[in-house]
C-alpha positions as YAML, in Angstrom:
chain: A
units: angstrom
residues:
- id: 1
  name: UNK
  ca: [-14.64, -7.85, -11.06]
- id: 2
  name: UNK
  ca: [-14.48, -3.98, -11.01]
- id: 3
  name: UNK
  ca: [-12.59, -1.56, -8.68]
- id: 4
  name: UNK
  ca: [-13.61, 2.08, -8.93]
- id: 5
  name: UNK
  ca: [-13.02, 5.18, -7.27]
- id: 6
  name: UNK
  ca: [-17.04, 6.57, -6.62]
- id: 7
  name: UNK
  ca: [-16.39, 10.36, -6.15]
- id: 8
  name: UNK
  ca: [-17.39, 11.28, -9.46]
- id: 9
  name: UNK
  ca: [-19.89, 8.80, -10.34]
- id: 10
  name: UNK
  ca: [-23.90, 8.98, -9.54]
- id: 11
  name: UNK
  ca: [-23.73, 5.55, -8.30]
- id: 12
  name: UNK
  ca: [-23.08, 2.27, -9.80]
- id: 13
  name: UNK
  ca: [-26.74, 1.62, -11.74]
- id: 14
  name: UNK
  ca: [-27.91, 4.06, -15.00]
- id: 15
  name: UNK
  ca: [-29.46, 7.17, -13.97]
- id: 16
  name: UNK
  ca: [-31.34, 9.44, -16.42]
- id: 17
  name: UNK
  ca: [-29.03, 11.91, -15.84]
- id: 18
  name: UNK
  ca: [-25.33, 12.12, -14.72]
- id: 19
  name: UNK
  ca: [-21.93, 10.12, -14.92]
- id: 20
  name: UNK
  ca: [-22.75, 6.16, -13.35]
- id: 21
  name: UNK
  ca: [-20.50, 3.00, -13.40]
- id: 22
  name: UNK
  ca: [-22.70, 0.45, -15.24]
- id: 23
  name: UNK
  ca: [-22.76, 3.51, -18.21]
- id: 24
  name: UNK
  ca: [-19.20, 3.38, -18.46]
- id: 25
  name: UNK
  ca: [-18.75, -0.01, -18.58]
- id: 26
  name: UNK
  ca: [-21.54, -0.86, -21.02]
- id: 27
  name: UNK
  ca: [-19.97, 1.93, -23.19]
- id: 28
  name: UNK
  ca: [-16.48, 0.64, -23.00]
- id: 29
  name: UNK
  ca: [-17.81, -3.02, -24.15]
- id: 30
  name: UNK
  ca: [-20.34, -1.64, -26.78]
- id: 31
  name: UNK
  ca: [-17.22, 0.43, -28.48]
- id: 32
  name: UNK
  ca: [-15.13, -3.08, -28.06]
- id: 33
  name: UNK
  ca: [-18.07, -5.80, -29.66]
- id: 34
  name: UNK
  ca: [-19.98, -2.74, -31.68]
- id: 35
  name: UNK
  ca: [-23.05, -4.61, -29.73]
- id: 36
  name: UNK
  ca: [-25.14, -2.24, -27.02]
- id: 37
  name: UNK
  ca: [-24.62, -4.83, -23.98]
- id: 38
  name: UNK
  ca: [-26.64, -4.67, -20.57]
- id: 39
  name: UNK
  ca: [-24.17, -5.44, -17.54]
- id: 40
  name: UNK
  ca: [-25.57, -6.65, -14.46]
- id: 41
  name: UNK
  ca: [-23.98, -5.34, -10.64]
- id: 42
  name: UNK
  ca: [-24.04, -7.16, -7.57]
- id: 43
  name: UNK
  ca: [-25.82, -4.30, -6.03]
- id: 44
  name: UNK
  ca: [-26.17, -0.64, -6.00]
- id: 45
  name: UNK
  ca: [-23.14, 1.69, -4.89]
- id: 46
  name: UNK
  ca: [-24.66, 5.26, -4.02]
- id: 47
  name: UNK
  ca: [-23.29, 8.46, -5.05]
- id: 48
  name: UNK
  ca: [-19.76, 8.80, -4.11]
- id: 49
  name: UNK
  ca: [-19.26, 5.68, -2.67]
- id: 50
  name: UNK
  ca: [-16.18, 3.27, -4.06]
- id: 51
  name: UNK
  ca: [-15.27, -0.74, -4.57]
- id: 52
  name: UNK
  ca: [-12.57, -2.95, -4.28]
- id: 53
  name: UNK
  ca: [-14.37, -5.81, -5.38]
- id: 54
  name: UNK
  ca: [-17.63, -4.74, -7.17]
- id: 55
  name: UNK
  ca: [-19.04, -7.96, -9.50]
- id: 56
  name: UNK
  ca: [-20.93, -7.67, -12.60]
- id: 57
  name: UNK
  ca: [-21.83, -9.81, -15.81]
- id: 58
  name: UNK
  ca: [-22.58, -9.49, -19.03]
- id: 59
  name: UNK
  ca: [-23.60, -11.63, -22.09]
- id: 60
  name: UNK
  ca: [-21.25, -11.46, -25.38]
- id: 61
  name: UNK
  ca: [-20.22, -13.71, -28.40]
- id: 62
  name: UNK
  ca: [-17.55, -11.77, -29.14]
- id: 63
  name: UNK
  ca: [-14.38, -14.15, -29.84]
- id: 64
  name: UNK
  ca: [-12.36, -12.89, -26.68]
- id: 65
  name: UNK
  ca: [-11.08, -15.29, -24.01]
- id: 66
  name: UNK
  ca: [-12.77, -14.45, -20.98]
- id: 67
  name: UNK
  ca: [-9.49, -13.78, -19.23]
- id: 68
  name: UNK
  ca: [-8.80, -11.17, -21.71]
- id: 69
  name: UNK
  ca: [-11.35, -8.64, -21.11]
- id: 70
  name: UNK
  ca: [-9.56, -6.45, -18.78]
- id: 71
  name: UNK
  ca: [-6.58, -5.97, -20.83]
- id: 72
  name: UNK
  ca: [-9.64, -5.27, -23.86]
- id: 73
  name: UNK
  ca: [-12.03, -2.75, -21.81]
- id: 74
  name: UNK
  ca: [-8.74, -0.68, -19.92]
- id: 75
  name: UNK
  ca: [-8.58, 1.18, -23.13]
- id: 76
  name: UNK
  ca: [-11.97, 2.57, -23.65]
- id: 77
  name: UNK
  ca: [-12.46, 2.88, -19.88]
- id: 78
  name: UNK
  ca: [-12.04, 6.53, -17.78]
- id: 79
  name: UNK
  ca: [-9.27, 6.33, -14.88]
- id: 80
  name: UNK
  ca: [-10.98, 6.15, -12.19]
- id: 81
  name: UNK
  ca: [-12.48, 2.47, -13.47]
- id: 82
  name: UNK
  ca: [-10.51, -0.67, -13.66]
- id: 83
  name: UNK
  ca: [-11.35, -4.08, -14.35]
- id: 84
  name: UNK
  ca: [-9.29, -6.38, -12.23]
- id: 85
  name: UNK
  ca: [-10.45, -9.84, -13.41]
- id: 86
  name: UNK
  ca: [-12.39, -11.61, -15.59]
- id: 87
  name: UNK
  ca: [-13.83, -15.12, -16.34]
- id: 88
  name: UNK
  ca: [-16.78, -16.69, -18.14]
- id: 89
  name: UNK
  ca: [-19.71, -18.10, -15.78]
- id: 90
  name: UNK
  ca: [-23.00, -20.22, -15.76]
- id: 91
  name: UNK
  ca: [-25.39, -18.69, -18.01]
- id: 92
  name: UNK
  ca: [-27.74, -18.92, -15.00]
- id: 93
  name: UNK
  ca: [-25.35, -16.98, -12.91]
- id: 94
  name: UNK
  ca: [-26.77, -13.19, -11.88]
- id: 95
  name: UNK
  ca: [-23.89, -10.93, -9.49]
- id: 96
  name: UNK
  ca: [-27.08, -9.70, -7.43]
- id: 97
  name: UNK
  ca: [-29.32, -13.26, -6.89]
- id: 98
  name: UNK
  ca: [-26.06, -15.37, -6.42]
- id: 99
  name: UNK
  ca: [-24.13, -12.98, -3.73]
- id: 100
  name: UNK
  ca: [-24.46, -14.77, -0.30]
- id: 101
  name: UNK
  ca: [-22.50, -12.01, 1.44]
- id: 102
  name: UNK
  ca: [-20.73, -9.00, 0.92]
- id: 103
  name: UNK
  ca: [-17.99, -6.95, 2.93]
- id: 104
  name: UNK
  ca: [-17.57, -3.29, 3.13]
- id: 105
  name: UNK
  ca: [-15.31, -1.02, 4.80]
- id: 106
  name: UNK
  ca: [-16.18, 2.29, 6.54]
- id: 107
  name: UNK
  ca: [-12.67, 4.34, 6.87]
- id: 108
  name: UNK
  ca: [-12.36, 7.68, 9.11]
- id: 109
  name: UNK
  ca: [-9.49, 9.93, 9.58]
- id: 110
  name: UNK
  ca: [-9.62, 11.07, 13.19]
- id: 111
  name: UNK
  ca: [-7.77, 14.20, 13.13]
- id: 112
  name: UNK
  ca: [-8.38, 17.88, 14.07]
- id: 113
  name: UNK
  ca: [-7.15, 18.81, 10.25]
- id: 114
  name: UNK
  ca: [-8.05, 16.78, 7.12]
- id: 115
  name: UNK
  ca: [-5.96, 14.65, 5.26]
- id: 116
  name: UNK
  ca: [-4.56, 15.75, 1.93]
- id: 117
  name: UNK
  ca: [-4.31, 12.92, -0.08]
- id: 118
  name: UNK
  ca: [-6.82, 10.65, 1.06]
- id: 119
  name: UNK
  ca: [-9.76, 12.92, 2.01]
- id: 120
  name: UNK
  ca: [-11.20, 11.88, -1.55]
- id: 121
  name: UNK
  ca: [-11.79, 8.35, 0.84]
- id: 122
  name: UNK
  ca: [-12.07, 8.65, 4.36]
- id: 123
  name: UNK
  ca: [-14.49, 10.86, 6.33]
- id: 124
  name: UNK
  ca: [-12.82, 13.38, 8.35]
- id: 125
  name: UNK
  ca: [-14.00, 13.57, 11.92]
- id: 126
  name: UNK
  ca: [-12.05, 16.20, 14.04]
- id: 127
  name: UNK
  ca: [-13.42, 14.91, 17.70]
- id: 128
  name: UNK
  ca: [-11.60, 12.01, 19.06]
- id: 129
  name: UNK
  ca: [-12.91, 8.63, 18.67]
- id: 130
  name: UNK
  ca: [-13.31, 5.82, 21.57]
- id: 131
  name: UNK
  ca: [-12.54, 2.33, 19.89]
- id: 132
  name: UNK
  ca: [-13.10, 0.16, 22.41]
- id: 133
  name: UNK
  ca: [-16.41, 1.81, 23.06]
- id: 134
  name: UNK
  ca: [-17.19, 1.28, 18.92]
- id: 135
  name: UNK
  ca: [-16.36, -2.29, 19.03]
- id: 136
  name: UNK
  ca: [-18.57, -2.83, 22.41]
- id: 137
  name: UNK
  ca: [-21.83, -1.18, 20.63]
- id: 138
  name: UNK
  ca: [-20.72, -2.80, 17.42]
- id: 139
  name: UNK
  ca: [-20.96, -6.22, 19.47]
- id: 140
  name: UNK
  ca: [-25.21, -5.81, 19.92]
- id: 141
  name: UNK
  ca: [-25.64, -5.78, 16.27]
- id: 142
  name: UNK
  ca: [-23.77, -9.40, 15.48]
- id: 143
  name: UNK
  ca: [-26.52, -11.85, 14.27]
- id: 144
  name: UNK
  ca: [-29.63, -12.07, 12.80]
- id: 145
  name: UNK
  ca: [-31.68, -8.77, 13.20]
- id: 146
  name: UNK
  ca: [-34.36, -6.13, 12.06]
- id: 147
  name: UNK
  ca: [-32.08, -3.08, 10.67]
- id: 148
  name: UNK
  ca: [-35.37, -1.39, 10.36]
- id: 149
  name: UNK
  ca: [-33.57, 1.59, 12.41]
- id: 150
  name: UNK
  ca: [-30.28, 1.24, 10.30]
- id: 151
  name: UNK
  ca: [-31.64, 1.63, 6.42]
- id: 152
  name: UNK
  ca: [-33.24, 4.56, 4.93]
- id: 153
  name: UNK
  ca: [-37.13, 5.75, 4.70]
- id: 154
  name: UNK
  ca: [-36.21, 5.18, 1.14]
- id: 155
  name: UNK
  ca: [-36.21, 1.51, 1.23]
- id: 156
  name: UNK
  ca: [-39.34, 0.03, -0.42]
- id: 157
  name: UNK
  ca: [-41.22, -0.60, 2.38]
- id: 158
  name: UNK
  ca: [-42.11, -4.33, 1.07]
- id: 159
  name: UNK
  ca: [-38.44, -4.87, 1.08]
- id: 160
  name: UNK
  ca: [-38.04, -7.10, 4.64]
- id: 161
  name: UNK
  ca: [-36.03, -6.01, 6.38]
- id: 162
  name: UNK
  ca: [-34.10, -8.82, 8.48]
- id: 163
  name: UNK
  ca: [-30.50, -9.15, 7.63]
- id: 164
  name: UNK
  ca: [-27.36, -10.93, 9.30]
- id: 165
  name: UNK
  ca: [-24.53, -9.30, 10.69]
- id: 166
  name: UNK
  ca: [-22.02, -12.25, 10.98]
- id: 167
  name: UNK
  ca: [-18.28, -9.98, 11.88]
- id: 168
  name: UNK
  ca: [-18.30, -6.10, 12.54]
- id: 169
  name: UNK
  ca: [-15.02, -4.61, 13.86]
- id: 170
  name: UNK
  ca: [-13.37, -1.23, 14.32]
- id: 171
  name: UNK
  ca: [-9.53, -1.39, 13.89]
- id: 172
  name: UNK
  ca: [-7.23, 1.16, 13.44]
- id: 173
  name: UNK
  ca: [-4.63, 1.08, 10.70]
- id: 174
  name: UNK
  ca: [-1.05, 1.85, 11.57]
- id: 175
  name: UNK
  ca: [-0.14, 5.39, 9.73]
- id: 176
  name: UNK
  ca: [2.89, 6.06, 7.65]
- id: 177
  name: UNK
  ca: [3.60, 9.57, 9.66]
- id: 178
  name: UNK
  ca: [3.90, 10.85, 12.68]
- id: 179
  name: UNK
  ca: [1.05, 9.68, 14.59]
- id: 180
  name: UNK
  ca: [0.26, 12.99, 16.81]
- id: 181
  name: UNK
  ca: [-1.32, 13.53, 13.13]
- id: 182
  name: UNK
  ca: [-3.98, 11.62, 13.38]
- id: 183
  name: UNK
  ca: [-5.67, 8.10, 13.55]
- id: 184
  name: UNK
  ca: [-6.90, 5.85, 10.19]
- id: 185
  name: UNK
  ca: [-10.11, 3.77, 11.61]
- id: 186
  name: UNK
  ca: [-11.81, 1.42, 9.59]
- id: 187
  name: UNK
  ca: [-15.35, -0.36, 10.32]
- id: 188
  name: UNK
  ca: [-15.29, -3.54, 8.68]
- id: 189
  name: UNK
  ca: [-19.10, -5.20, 8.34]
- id: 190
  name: UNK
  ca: [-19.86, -8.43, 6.55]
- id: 191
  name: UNK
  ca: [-22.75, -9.95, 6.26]
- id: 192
  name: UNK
  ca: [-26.00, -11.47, 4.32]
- id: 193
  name: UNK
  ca: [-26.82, -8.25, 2.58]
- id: 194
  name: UNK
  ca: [-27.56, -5.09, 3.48]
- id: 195
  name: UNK
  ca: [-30.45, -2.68, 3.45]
- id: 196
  name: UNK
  ca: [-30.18, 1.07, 1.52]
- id: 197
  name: UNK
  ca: [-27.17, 3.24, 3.60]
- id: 198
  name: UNK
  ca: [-27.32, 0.42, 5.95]
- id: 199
  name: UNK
  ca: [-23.32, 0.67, 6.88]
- id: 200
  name: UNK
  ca: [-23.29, 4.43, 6.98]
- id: 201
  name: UNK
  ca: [-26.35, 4.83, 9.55]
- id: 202
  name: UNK
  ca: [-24.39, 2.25, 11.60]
- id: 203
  name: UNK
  ca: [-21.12, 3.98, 11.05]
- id: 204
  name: UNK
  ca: [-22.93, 7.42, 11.76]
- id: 205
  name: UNK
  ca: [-23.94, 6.09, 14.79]
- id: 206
  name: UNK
  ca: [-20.97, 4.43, 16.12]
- id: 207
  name: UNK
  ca: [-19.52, 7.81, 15.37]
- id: 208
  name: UNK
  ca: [-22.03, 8.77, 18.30]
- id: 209
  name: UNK
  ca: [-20.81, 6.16, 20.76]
- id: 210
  name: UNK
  ca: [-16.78, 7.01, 19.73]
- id: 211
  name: UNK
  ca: [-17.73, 10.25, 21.07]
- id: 212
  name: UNK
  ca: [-19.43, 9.47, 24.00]
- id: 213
  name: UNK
  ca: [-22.75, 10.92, 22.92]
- id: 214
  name: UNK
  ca: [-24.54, 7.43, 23.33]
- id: 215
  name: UNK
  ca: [-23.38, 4.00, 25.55]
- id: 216
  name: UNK
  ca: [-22.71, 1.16, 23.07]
- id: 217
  name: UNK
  ca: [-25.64, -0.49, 25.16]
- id: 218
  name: UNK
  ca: [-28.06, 1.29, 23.14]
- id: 219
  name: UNK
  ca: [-27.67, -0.46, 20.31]
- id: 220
  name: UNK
  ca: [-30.00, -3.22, 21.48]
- id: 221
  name: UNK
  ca: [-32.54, -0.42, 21.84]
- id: 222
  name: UNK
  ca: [-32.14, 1.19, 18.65]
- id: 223
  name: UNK
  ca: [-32.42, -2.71, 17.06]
- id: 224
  name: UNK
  ca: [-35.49, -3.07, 18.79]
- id: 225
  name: UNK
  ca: [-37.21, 0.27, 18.47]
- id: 226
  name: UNK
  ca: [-37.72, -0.58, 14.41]
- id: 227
  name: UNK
  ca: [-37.64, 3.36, 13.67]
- id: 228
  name: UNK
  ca: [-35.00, 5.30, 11.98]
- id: 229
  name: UNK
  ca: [-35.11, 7.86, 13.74]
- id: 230
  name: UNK
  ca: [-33.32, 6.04, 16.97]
- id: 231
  name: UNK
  ca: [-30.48, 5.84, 15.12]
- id: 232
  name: UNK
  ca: [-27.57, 8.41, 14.39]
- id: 233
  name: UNK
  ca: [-27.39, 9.96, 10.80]
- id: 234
  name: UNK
  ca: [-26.16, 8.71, 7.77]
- id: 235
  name: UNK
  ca: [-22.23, 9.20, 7.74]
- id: 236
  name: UNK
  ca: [-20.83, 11.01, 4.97]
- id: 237
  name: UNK
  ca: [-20.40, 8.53, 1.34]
- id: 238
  name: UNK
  ca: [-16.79, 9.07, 0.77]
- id: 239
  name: UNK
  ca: [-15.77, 7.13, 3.78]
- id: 240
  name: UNK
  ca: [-17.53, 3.96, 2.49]
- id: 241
  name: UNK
  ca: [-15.90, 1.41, 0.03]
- id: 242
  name: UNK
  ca: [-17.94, -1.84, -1.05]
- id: 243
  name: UNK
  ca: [-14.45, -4.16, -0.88]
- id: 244
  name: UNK
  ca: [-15.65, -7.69, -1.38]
- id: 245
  name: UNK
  ca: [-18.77, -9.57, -2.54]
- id: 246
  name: UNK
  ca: [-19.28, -13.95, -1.31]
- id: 247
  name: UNK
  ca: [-20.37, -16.38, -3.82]
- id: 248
  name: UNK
  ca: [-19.12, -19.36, -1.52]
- id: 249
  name: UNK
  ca: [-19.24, -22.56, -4.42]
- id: 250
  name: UNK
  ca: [-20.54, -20.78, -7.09]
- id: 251
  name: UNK
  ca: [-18.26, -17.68, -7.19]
- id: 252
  name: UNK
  ca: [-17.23, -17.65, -10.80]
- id: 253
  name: UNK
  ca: [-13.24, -16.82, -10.19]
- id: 254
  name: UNK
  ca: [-12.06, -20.36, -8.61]
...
C-alpha cells in the first residue's frame, strides 16, 4: 500500500514522457533486487491527483520478508512517495481485478483567500458553499446508475458505463484557526468503481448546487440525460485524493 502526494507526478501509470508513480516505484525495487520489475495499481490516479491508500503488486524472489519492503524501498524512493505497508498475496491476486470498491475524498477550502499550506490539496473556491443543498443533490446519485453524464468523452466508449454509488456525503472538517477564515469541505464517495474524472465532474457539479446555480433536484436529470454535457465541469485535480481501495475477504493485509 502506497501514499503519495500527486502534484508532481503525471499520474500513477508509465507515460512516455514525464515523472509517474508506477516509474518510481519500479525504479526503487529494480535498484533494490537489480531485477527490472512490472508493478501493478489498483487503478489510474490522473495528473495531480494524490492517495492515502493506493494498492499495487509486484512479483519478486528476492529473499526479503514481505513485511520488510517499506523499510527496503523508503531509501531509493523520492519524498513525496511512501510505502505504508506491505505483505505477500495469492499469486492470482491483481490490485485492479480484485478491488470491489474504492473511496475517495474531494476536499475544498471555501474561503475568499487561499490557503497557504494546504492549497497543494484542496481546491480553493472563494464563493460560499450551501452544504445542506450538496448533500440533498448528492442524495439522487446513491445506487446503481448510468454516470454516462459524470465521466469523461475520454472514456472508451465500450467501457459500460453503470456503476454503484453506495455512501456520498459532504461534511465539513472542524479548522484549527479562526473560523471567519474559512471552511474545510470534504466529499466523500465510495462505491463499485468509478468511471475516468468520475468524482471531479460530480464534485464540479455539486460545486454548482453549493452555489445555488442548479437545485440538487437536477441530479436525477443529469443521471438520466446520459450526456456530459448536463453536467458541471471537471473540478480542479488537486482537491481529489484516492484514500482507500475494498478487497472485502480477499484484501491481502488481514
Amino acid at each position: 500500500m502506497v501514499s503519495y502526494a500527486g502534484t508532481h507526478f503525471e499520474g500513477f501509470q508509465k507515460q512516455p514522457r514525464g515523472r509517474t508513480v508506477q516509474g518510481e516505484l519500479e525504479s526503487a525495487i529494480e535498484k533494490v533486487t537489480g531485477q527490472p520489475t512490472e508493478v501493478h495499481g489498483s487503478g489510474r490516479t490522473d495528473s495531480g491527483v494524490h492517495a492515502h491508500g493506493q494498492v499495487f503488486s509486484f512479483y519478486s524472489d528476492a529473499s526479503i520478508p514481505p513485511e520488510r519492503w517499506p523499510a527496503v524501498l523508503h531509501r531509493w524512493l523520492p519524498q513525496d512517495i511512501v510505502v505504508l505497508k506491505s505483505a505477500e498475496a495469492p499469486s492470482a491476486f491483481h490490485p485492479r481485478y480484485a478491488a470491489i470498491g474504492k473511496t475517495y475524498r474531494y476536499s475544498i477550502w471555501n474561503s475568499r483567500v487561499s490557503h497557504l499550506f494546504s492549497r497543494a490539496f484542496v481546491y480553493h473556491h472563494p464563493v460560499q458553499l450551501d452544504v445542506s443543498r450538496m448533500n440533498d443533490a448528492l442524495s439522487h446519485l446513491i445506487g446503481r446508475h448510468d454516470f454516462t453524464s459524470f465521466c469523461s468523452v475520454r472514456t472508451a466508449s465500450t467501457k459500460s458505463r453503470i456503476r454503484t454509488l453506495r455512501q456520498a456525503e459532504v461534511v465539513e472538517e472542524p479548522v484549527p484557526y479562526p473560523p471567519s477564515t474559512g471552511r474545510l469541505l470534504h466529499l466523500y464517495v465510495s462505491g463499485s468503481g468509478f468511471l475516468y474524472n468520475m468524482v471531479r465532474i460530480i464534485a464540479g457539479t455539486l460545486i454548482q448546487v453549493g452555489e445555488g446555480k442548479r437545485n440538487p433536484e437536477q441530479m436525477r436529470s443529469i443521471l438520466a440525460d446520459r450526456n456530459r454535457q448536463a453536467a458541471g465541469p471537471t473540478a480542479r485535480a488537486e482537491g481529489l485524493t484516492l484514500l482507500s481501495v475494498d478487497y472485502g475477504e480477499l484484501d491481502p493485509f488481514k
